[in-house]
Phi, psi and omega in degrees: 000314174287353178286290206281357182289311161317322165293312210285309139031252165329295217287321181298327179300306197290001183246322169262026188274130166294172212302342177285002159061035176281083184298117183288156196268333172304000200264358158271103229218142179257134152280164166303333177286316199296312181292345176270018158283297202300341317181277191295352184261333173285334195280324191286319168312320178292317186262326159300313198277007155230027138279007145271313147334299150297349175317277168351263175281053155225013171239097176301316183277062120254020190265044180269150175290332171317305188324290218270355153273343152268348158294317200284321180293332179297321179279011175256036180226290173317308162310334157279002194272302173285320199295320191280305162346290178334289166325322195300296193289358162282320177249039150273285181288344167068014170296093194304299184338309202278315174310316211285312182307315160313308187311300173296004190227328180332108173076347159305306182297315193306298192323288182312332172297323181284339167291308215291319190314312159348285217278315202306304166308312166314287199301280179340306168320326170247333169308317177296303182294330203201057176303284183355302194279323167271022179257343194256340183243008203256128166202168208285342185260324187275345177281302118056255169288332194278312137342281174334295178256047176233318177302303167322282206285338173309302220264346172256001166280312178269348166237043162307299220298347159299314186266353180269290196128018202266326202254153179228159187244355186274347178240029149053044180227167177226115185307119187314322175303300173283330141322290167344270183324318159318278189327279172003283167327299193279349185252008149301268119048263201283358154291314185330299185304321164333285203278315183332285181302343196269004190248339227245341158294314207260010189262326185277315150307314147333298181296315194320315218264355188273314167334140158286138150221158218294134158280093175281358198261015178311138174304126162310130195258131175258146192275084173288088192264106150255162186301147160237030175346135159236154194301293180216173181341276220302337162300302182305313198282310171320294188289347167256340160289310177306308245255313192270339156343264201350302191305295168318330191267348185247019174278325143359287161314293213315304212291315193298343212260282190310319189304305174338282201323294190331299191289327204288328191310308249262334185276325176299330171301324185273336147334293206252000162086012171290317166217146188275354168340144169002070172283357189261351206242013175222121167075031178265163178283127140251110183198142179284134185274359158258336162284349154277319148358281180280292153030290188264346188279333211251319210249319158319312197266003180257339164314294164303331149351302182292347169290344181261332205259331167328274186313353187245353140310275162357312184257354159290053182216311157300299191309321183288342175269006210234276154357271210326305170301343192054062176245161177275110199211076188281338180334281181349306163298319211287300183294356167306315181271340179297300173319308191295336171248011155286336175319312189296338156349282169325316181300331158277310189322290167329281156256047174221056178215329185256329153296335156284328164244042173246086161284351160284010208228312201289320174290309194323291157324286204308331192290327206288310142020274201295300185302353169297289190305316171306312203296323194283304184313000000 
């Protein structure tokens, strides 16, 4: 009964709101279950995403670029960690500051994950397609930079109408308009990441079956030692001083002749699928077998990702047409906030998908472990 009396409420506020569509931030209210969901998401959230942040930099084999795109996502899980912390503290405390700081941050993080998630599908993309070029120009400092100025340019993109002066942050409201746009942005944003991942899964499978791998079921050599009798000592020494002359003046020949014989059996072999024998040197993928790895590891645990974050587009989008339109929606209120914390979700999901299924991130942890423990004896 107090739910729907509170919706119908909003929506009567949400209705007389002038053409500018400025929404007071007050009209948003937490139960005691939601701050102690949040609580707890701030808290679980906190201590994963910098225990992969620290793993990540006190570990030299995580220093790839695959890495250093999940230190970025975690710490942009952490700027939500805090936006939320925020929220917390404008309506408990009634804190204008901690509003007007929301009001200015509102939807900036969600963007920014969705670029790094972006560039992070972009970098897989080319570790596969075009592995060469990218082992000799991708590097841990270039990744970095790239990272850097797409959170600058996202986070001075999305808050111009504030800081230009066209938006003001002092009566702690947020405009339906400038969300829209935002929205717009992000779910465009996230087909993208979408169709990245769903080709950078089947690119990765596709190489995975192309790898060579050791056959053991190979047909068995069987080996034929025949007997050479010799009359005596003095023969055998003779035949064997005549046997290494030979050997010094064709040793020129054999190896290179041999080398010849090698590639040719080794092309013919793979024609014809007979064996598997240096299998490394003709017709290999060259593509790293930790980078389909990871790959396929990034597009799994990020693909779901869109069941939590999908839906608080979609209905701030709905909410601007349904103003925009002067239509009545009360659903729309009531289920908003159930979407914004399923939205929070990701913030635990993430990185503890990317530690379960990173066995370079799993050796790591254990060594860093093992190296505690020597260090306290």
């Amino acid at each position: 009964m107090n739910l729907s009396t509170e919706t119908s409420t909003n929506t009567t506020l949400l209705l007389s709101l002038p053409i500018s569509l400025d929404v007071p931030w007050t009209l948003r209210s937490f139960s005691p279950i939601q701050l102690s969901y949040r609580c707890i998401i701030i808290i679980f959230g906190t201590l994963l995403n910098f225990l992969v942040i620290a793993v990540v930099r006190c570990s030299r084999q995580l220093h790839y670029p695959r890495h250093v795109f999940w230190v970025g996502i975690s710490i942009v899980n952490q700027c939500t960690v805090i936006q939320s912390l925020v929220e917390l503290v404008a309506f408990v405390d009634r804190s204008r500051v901690a509003c007007q700081i929301y009001v200015l941050n509102a939807g900036v993080y969600y963007t920014i994950f969705l670029t790094f998630l972006a560039l992070a599908a972009l970098d897989r993309y080319l570790a596969i397609t075009r592995y060469e070029w990218y082992k000799n120009k991708v590097t841990n400092r270039s990744v970095i930079y790239l990272l850097s100025a797409g959170c600058f340019v996202t986070y001075t993109t999305i808050t111009s109408p504030f800081w230009t002066g066209f938006k003001s942050i002092k009566n702690c409201t947020v405009n339906l308009t400038h969300v829209h746009s935002v929205m717009i942005y992000d779910l465009l944003l996230g087909f993208l990441c979408v169709i990245l991942h769903i080709k950078i899964f089947l690119r990765s499978r596709k190489a995975a079956r192309l790898q060579p791998r050791p056959n053991v079921a190979d047909a068995s050599i069987a080996l034929q030692f025949h007997s050479a009798p010799v009359t005596n000592a003095v023969q055998v020494v003779e035949s064997r001083l005549q046997g290494s002359e030979t050997l010094v003046h064709a040793s020129s020949n054999i190896i290179p002749n041999g080398l010849d014989e090698m590639a040719e059996r080794e092309q013919q072999n793979n024609e014809t699928d007979t064996t598997q024998c240096f299998a490394w040197l003709h017709n290999r993928p060259k593509i790293s077998r930790l980078e389909i790895r990871a790959a396929l590891s990034m597009s799994i645990n990020v693909l779901p990702v869109w069941l939590c974050t999908f839906p608080v587009t979609l209905n701030a989008i709905a909410i601007y047409w349904c103003f925009r339109l002067e239509k009545n929606c009360p659903t729309l209120f009531r289920i908003n906030p159930f979407i914004c914390d399923l939205f929070l979700i990701q913030i635990v999901y993430n990185p503890l998908m990317y530690m379960y299924t990173s066995k370079e991130f799993k050796r790591a942890l254990a060594h860093l472990k093992q190296k505690c423990k020597c260090n306290t004896h």
